[in-house]
VEXDREN-2710 file (C-alpha; in Angstrom, 1 decimal):
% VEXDREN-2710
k/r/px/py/pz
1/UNK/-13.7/41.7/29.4
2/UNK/-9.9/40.8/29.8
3/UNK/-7.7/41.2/27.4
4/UNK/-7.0/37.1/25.6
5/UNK/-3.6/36.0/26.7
6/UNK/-2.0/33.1/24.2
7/UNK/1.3/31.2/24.0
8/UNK/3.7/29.0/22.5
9/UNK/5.9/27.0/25.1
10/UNK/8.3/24.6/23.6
11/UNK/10.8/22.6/25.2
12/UNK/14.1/23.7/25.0
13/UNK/15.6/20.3/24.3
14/UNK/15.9/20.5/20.3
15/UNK/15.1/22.6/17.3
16/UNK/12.3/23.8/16.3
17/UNK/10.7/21.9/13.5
18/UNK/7.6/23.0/11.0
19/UNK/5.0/21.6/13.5
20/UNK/6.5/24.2/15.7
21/UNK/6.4/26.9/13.3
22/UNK/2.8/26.3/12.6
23/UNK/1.6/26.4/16.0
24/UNK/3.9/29.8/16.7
25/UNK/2.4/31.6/13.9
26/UNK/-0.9/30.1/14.9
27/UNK/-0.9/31.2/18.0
28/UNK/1.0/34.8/17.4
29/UNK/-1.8/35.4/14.6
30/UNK/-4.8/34.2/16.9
31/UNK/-3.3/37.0/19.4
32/UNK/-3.2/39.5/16.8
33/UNK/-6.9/39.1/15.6
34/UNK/-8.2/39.2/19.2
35/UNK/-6.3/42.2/20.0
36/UNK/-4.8/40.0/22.4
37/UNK/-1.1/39.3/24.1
38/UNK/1.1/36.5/22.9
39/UNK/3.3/34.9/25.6
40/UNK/7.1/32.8/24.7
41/UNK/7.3/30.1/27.8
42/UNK/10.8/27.7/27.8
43/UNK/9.9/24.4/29.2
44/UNK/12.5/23.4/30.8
45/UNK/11.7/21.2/33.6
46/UNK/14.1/18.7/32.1
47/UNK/17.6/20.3/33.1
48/UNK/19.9/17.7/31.9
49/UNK/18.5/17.7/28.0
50/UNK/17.3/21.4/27.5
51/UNK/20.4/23.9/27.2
52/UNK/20.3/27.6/26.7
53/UNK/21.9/27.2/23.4
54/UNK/19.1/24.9/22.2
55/UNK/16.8/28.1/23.9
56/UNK/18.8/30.4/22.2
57/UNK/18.2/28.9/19.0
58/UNK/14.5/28.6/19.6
59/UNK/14.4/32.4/19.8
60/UNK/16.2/33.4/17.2
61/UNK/13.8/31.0/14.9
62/UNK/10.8/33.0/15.9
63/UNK/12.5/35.9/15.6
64/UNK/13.0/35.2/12.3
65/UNK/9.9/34.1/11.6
66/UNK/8.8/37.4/12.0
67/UNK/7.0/36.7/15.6
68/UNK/7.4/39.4/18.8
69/UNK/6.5/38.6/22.1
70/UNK/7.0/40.2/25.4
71/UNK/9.6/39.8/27.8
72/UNK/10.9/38.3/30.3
73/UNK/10.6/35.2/28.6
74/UNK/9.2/32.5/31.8
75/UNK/11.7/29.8/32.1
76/UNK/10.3/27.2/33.7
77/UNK/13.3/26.1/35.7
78/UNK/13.4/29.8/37.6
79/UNK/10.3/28.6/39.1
80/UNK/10.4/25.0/40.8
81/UNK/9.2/27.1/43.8
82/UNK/5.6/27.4/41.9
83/UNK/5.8/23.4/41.2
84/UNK/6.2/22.7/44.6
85/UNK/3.8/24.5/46.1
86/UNK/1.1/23.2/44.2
87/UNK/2.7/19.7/44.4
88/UNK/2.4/19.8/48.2
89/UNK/-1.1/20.8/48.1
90/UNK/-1.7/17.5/46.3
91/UNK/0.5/15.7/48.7
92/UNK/-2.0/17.1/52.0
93/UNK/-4.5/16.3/50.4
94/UNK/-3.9/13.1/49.9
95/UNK/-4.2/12.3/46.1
96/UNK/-1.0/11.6/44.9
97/UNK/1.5/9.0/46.3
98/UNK/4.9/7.8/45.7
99/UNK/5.3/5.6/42.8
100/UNK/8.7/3.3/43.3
101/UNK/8.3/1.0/40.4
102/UNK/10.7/1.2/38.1
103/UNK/10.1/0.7/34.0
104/UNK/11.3/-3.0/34.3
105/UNK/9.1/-3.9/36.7
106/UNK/6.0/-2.4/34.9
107/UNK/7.2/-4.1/31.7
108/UNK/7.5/-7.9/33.5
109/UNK/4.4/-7.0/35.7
110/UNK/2.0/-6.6/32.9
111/UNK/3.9/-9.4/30.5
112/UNK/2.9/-11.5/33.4
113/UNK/-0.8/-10.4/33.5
114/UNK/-1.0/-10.4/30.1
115/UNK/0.7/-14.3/30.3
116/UNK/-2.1/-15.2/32.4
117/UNK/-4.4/-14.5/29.8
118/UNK/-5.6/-11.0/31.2
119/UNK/-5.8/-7.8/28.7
120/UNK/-4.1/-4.5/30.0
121/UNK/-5.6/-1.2/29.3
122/UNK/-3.7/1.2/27.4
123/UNK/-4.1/5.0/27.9
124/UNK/-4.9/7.7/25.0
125/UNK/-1.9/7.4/24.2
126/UNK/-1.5/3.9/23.4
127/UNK/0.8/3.3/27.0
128/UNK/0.1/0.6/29.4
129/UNK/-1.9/2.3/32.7
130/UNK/0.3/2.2/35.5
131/UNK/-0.2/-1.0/37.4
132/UNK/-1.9/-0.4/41.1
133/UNK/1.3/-1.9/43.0
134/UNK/2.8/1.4/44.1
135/UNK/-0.7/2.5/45.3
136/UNK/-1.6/-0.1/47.4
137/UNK/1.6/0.0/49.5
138/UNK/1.5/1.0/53.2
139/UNK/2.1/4.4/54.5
140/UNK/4.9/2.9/56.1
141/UNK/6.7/1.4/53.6
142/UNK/6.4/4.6/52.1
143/UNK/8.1/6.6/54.3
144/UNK/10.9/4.1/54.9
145/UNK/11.7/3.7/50.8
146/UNK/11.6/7.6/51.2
147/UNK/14.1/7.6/53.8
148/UNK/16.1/4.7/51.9
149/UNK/16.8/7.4/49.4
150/UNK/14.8/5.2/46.8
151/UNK/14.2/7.1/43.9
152/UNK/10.7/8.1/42.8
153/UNK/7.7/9.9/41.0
154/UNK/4.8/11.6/42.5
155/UNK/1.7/9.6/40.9
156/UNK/-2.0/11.3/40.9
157/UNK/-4.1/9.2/42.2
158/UNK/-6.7/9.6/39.8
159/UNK/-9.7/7.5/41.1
160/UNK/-9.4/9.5/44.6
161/UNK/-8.8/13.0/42.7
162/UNK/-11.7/12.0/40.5
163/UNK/-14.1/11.2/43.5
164/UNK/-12.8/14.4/45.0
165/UNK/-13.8/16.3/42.6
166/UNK/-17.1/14.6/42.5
167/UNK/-18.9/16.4/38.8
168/UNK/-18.2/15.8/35.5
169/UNK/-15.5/17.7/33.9
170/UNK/-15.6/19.8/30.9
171/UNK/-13.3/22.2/28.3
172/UNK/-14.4/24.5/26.3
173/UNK/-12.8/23.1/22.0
174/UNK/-12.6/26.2/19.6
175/UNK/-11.1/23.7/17.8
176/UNK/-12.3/19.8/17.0
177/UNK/-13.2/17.9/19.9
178/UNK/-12.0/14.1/20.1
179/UNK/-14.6/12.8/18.5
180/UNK/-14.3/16.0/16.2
181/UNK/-17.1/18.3/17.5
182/UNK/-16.7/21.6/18.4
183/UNK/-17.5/23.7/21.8
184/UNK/-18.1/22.0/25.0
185/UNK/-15.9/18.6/25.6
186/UNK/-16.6/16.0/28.5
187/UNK/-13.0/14.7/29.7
188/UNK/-12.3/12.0/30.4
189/UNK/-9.7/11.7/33.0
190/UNK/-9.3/7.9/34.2
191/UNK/-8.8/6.8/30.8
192/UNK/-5.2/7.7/32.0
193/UNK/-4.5/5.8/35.2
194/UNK/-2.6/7.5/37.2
195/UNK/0.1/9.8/35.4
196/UNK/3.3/10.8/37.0
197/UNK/3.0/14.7/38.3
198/UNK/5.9/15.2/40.0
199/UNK/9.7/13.7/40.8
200/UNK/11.7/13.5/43.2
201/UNK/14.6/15.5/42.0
202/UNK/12.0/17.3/39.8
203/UNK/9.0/19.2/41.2
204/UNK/6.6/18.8/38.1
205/UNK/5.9/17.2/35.1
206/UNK/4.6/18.4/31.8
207/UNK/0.9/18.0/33.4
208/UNK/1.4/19.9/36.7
209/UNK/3.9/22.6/35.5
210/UNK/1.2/23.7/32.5
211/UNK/-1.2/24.3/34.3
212/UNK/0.8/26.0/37.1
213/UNK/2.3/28.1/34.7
214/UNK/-1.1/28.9/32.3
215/UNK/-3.2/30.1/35.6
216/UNK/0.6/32.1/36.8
217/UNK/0.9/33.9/33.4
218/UNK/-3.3/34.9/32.9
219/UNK/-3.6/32.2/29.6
220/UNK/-6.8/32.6/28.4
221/UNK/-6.3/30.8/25.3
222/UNK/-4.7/27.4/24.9
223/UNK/-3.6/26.5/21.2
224/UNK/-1.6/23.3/20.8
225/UNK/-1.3/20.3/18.6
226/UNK/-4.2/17.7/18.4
227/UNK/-1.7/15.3/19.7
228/UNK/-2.5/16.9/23.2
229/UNK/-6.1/16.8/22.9
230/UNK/-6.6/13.7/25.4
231/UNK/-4.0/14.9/27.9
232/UNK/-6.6/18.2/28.2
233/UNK/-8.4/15.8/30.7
234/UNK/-5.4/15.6/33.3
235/UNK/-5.1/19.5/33.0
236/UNK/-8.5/19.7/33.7
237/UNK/-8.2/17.3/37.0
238/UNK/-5.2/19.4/37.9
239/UNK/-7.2/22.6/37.4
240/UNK/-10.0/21.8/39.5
241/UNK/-8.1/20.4/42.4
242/UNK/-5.6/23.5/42.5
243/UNK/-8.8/25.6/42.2
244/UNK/-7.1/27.3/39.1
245/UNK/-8.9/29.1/36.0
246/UNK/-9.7/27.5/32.8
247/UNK/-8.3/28.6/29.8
248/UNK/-10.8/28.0/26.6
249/UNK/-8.7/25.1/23.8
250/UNK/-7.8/25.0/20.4
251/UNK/-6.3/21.7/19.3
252/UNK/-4.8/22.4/15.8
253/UNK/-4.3/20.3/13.0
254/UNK/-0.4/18.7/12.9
255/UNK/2.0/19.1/10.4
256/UNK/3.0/15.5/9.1
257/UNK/6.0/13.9/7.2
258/UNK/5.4/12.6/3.6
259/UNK/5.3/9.0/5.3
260/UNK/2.3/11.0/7.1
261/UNK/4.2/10.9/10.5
262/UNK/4.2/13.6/13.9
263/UNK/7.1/15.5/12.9
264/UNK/9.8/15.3/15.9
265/UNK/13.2/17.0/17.2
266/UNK/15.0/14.5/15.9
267/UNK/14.3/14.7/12.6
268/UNK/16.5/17.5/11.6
269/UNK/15.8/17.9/8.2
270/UNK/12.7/19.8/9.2
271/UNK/14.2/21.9/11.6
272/UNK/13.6/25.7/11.0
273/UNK/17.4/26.3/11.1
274/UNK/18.5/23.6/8.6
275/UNK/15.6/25.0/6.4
276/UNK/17.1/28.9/6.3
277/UNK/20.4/27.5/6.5
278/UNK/19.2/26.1/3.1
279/UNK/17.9/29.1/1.8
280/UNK/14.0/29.1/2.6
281/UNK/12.5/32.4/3.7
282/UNK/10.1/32.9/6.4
283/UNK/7.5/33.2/3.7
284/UNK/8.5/29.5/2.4
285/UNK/7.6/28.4/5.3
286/UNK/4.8/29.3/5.9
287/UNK/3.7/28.0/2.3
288/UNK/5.2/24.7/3.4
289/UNK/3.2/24.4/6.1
290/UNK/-0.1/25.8/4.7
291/UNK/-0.3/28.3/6.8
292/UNK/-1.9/31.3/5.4
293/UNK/-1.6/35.1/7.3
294/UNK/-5.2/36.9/7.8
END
């Protein structure tokens, strides 16, 4: 049996907060118990917003937590080469296209739908799906907005990719399923409409460069926040069209605000920093976050 491979991989774009720590430890402990590995992965896609100071400060949180990992830490901008690759396969195949239409123009096409009386679906996530405009262009027009310099996003077409794959898809939840059952999950892909995988001055998204980067690095366990749970069905799309390996899932409780809101970056009162800065210990975290060590 190989040895379970887990990982935390946040986004070097902004402190860690206490939904962080909890998954860290989470995952760092899950490793421990299974005799397993525990990865650290920077995503970093985003150049312009993520910084190795912020990455810096990321390291030195879990380092301080008490977490050890091995090294080299994978950065994920050392490795467009791995986005693109898999990106192009896509591309010959023929299930995803360029998407020119701009946030604007999504906004005023589906106010105008939606003036004409007709109700626009809305993804897990709560988002408008993509309207079918960029897909329905010609090849040709394609090309030439390409050649214009236009700018754009690489959209799966997820219809086609569905029809490709042609079976049901599943995941296997140690966790709580959507519906909150446990063990094997259907997905449910098209309730997403065709998500952005790629742009053009970026080789991936966050749904293309996770799973590139989970089959490169041997993850065999996936533990994240139960605000990822739906997106699990476009990594499983992915997955199956790239012909990579399927990690089992473990969608973990979140840790909330008192209002009883996600925590984010932003709010940098829960950073870890501003929290030893103030004089908690590791240990006070952990208590603040409920999270108990085996």
């Amino acid at each position: 049996m190989n040895q379970p491979v887990f990982r935390f991989a946040p986004s070097s774009n902004g402190a860690l907060h206490l939904g962080h720590a909890y998954s860290a430890l989470l995952n760092h402990s899950m490793a421990q118990e299974e005799g397993g590995r525990f990865l650290v992965r920077i995503e970093d896609i985003d150049t312009t917003r993520c910084t190795p100071m912020l990455e810096a400060g990321i390291l030195r949180d879990l380092e301080w937590l008490g977490l050890d990992w091995e090294t080299p830490v994978r950065r994920q901008s050392e490795h467009f080469a791995d986005y693109t690759e898999a990106l192009e396969t896509l591309v010959e195949a023929g299930l995803v296209y360029p998407s020119f239409f701009t946030r604007g123009e999504v906004r005023a096409y589906i106010a105008e739908a939606e003036a004409e009386g007709e109700a626009w679906p809305k993804d897990p996530d709560g988002v408008p799906i993509f309207p079918p405009v960029d897909q329905e262009r010609s090849e040709a027009e394609r090309r030439q907005r390409m050649e214009d310099g236009e700018p754009y996003a690489w959209r799966l077409d997820m219809e086609a990719a569905c029809r490709h794959i042609g079976e049901t898809l599943f995941w296997e939840e140690d966790g709580e399923g959507p519906e909150g059952e446990t063990g094997i999950v259907t997905a449910n892909p098209r309730a997403w409409g065709d998500v952005v995988i790629a742009r053009k001055e970026i080789p991936a998204s966050y749904h293309l460069a996770v799973v590139v980067d989970d089959a490169l690095q041997g993850i065999t366990h996936v533990v994240r926040g139960r605000d990822l749970i739906y997106a699990t069905a476009v990594h499983r799309v992915l997955q199956e069209l790239l012909k990579l390996p399927v990690p089992r899932y473990h969608h973990h409780r979140l840790v909330l605000d008192e209002s009883g809101r996600k925590l984010s970056k932003s709010a940098n009162d829960t950073s870890i920093a501003s929290l030893r800065e103030a004089g908690a210990s590791p240990h006070d975290i952990m208590r603040m976050i409920g999270f108990e060590l085996p």
